[in-house]
N, C-alpha and C positions, 0 to 999 in steps of 0.2 A: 142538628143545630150547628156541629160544625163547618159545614161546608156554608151556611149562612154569613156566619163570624167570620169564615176567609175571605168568604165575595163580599162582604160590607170592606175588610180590608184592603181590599181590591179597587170597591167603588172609591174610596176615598185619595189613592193614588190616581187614579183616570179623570178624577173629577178636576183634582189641580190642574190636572195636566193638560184636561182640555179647557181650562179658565185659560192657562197658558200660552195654549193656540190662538185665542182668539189674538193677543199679542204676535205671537209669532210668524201666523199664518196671512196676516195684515200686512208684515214688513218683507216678506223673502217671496219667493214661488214656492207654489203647492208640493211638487215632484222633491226640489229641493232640502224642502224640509220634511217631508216623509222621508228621504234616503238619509237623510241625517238624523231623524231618530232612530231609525236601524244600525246604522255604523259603529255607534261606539258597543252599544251590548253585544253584538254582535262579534268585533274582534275582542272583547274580554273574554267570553264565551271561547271562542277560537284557542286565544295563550292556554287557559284551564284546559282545555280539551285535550291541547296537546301534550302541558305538562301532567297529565293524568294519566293520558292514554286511551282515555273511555269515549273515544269517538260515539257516537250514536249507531247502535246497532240496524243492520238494515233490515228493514220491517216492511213487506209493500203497500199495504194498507195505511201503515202507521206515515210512512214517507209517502204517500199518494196525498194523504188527509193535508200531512202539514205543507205539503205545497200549495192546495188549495187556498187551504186558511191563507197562507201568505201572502198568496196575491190578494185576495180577497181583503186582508190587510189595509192593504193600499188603496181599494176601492173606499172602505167604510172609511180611513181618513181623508180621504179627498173631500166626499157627500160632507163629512164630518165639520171638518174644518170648514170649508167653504160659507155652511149653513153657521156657526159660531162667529166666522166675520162678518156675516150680513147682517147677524142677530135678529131678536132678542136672546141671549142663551134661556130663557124661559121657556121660548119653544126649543130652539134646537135639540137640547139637552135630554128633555122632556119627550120629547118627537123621536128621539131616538132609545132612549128607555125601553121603549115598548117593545124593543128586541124580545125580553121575556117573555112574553103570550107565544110569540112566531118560536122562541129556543123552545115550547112546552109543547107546540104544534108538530114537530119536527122529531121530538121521541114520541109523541104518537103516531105520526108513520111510520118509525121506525120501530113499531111493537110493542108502546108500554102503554100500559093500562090507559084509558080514556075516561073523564068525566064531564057529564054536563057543565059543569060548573065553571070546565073550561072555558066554554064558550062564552058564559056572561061576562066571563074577565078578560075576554076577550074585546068584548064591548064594552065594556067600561072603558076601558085602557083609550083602545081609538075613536071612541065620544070624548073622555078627555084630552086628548090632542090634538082634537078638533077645534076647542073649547079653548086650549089655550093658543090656538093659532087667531082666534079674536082679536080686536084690539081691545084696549080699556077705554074706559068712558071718556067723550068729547073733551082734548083739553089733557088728556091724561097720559095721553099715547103715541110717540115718535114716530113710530112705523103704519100704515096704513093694512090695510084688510089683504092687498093683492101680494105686498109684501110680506105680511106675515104669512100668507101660503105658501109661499114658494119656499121658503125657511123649513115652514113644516114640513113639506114635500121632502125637499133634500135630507130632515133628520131622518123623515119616514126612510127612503130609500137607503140611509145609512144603518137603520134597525134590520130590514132585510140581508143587507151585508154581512151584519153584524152577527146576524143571529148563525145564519149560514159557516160564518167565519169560526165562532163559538164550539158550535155543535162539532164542525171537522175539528178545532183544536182541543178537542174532550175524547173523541175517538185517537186522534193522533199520541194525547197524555196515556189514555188507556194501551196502548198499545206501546209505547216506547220508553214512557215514564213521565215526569213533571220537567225537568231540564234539559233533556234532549228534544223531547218537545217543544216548548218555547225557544231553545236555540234552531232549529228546524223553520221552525217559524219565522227566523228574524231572517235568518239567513234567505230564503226566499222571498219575504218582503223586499229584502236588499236587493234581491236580482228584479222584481217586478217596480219597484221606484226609481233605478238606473234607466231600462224600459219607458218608465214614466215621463222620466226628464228628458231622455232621445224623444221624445215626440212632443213635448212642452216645447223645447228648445228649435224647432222647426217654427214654428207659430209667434214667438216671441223669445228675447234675451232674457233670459234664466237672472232671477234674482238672491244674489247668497247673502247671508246674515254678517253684518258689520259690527262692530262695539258690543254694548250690551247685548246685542242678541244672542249671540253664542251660549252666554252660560243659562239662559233659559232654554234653549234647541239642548243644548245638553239635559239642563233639568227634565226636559219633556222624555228626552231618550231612556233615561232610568225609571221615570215614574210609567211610562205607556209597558215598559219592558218587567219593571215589579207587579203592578197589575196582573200581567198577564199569567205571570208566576203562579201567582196568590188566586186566583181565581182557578185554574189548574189544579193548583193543589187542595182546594175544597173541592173538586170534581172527582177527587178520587176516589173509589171506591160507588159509595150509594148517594154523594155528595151533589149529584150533578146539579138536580133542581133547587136547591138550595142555594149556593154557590152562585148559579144565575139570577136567584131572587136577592140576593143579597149584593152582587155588582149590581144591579141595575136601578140602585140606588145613590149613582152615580151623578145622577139630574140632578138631584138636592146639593150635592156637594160642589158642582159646577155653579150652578144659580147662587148658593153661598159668599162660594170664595170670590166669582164677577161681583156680586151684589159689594162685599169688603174692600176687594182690590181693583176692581173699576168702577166702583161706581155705580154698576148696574141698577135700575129700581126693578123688583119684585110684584107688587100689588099687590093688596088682598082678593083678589078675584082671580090672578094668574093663579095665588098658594094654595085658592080652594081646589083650584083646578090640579094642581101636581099633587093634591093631597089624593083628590078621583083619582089619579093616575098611580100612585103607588098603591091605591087600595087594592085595586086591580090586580096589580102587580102580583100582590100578596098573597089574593083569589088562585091564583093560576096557580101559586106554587105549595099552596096547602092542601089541594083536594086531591 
């Protein structure tokens, strides 16, 4: 149950944070504001390291994992963000949730016990994301059928990321610990979002955050960088799948805080539908 209780602590940092982007990610470029939520945890990380001493012990596994994750980082925010500008966060959020079935997938190939029952919540999960890439009834719904798929698409492809990203930042935590891991992590995001922007910046004039924007690019920086913490450290130990059931109740608290701070509508037909989707959820991580 603890690794539960961290990753809900978790989902509910990630959840602002990407109500947040959907702000964010509207007014700057994409590369730019990934590397700018890396930067600050990142050098605070850094001063502590150095005033400590305890650099992060070199592990090849553990340092192969978090480089992965890192970049991989940067992929699932791009997918991420992108699909929360385009909205609705009902799908997006939701669409990408479903990392949990794919993160339950991925320690069965890697050796842990298998159940049927997998697999139904498996199907739950992407019937429900299906379901809420719909629109609502004539009259009721902003976005059209072709639109909301493409939303779904991109959250879907952010879950595969994610889930990928996940799994190697669980290996990298077991291997090196909870803070060297996450610091590992940012620090390589930071090298794959510099990367990002050198080829954004070829294509189009890079846009940076002006006035208010900053102190939410920052807010985003500490809450995407706490999250990741707090989900880590429910993973420790026997925590793993727990931990993942428990962030990846992330969608509700994104849909929440849109729905209070912009405005977003919900539907009762979308909530039946994230209700399907976390049941699922819930499926995959109790059998």
């Amino acid at each position: 149950m603890g690794g539960v209780i961290w990753g809900l602590c978790g989902a509910g940092l990630i959840g602002v944070s990407d109500c947040v982007a959907r702000v964010t990610a509207s007014r700057i470029s994409l590369s730019v504001l990934i590397a700018l939520i890396m930067i600050p945890p990142f050098a605070v990380m850094t001063v502590w390291f150095a005033a400590s001493g305890g650099w992060p012990a070199w592990n090849a596994w553990g340092w192969g994992a978090s480089t992965a994750s890192g970049l991989l980082n940067v992929v699932v925010l791009a997918l991420l963000f992108r699909a929360l500008v385009r909205g609705p966060v009902t799908v997006a959020s939701p669409a990408t949730s479903s990392f949990t079935v794919m993160l339950v997938g991925l320690n069965v190939l890697a050796g842990h016990p298998y159940h049927w029952l997998h697999g139904v919540a498996a199907l739950t999960v992407f019937g429900g994301v299906a379901m809420l890439a719909q629109p609502e009834r004539p009259g009721k719904e902003r976005y059209d059928r072709a639109w909301l798929r493409v939303t779904a698409l991109l959250g879907l492809g952010a879950a595969v990321s994610v889930a990928l990203r996940m799994f190697l930042a669980q290996e990298a935590g077991a291997a090196l610990g909870t803070v060297p891991a996450v610091y590992l992590n940012r620090a390589f995001a930071l090298a794959g979002a510099l990367g990002f922007m050198a080829l954004e910046r070829q294509r189009r004039p890079l846009v940076w955050p002006r006035g208010t924007t900053w102190p939410l690019v920052l807010l985003q920086a500490f809450l995407e960088t706490g999250a990741l913490g707090l989900f880590l450290t429910g993973s420790a130990g026997g925590g793993r799948v727990g931990a993942a059931i428990g962030f990846s109740c992330f969608a509700a608290v994104t849909a929440v805080t849109a729905r209070i701070w912009l405005g977003d509508r919900i539907g009762f037909r979308r909530l039946c539908w994230m209700g399907v989707v976390a049941a699922g959820v819930a499926v995959a991580a109790l059998v």
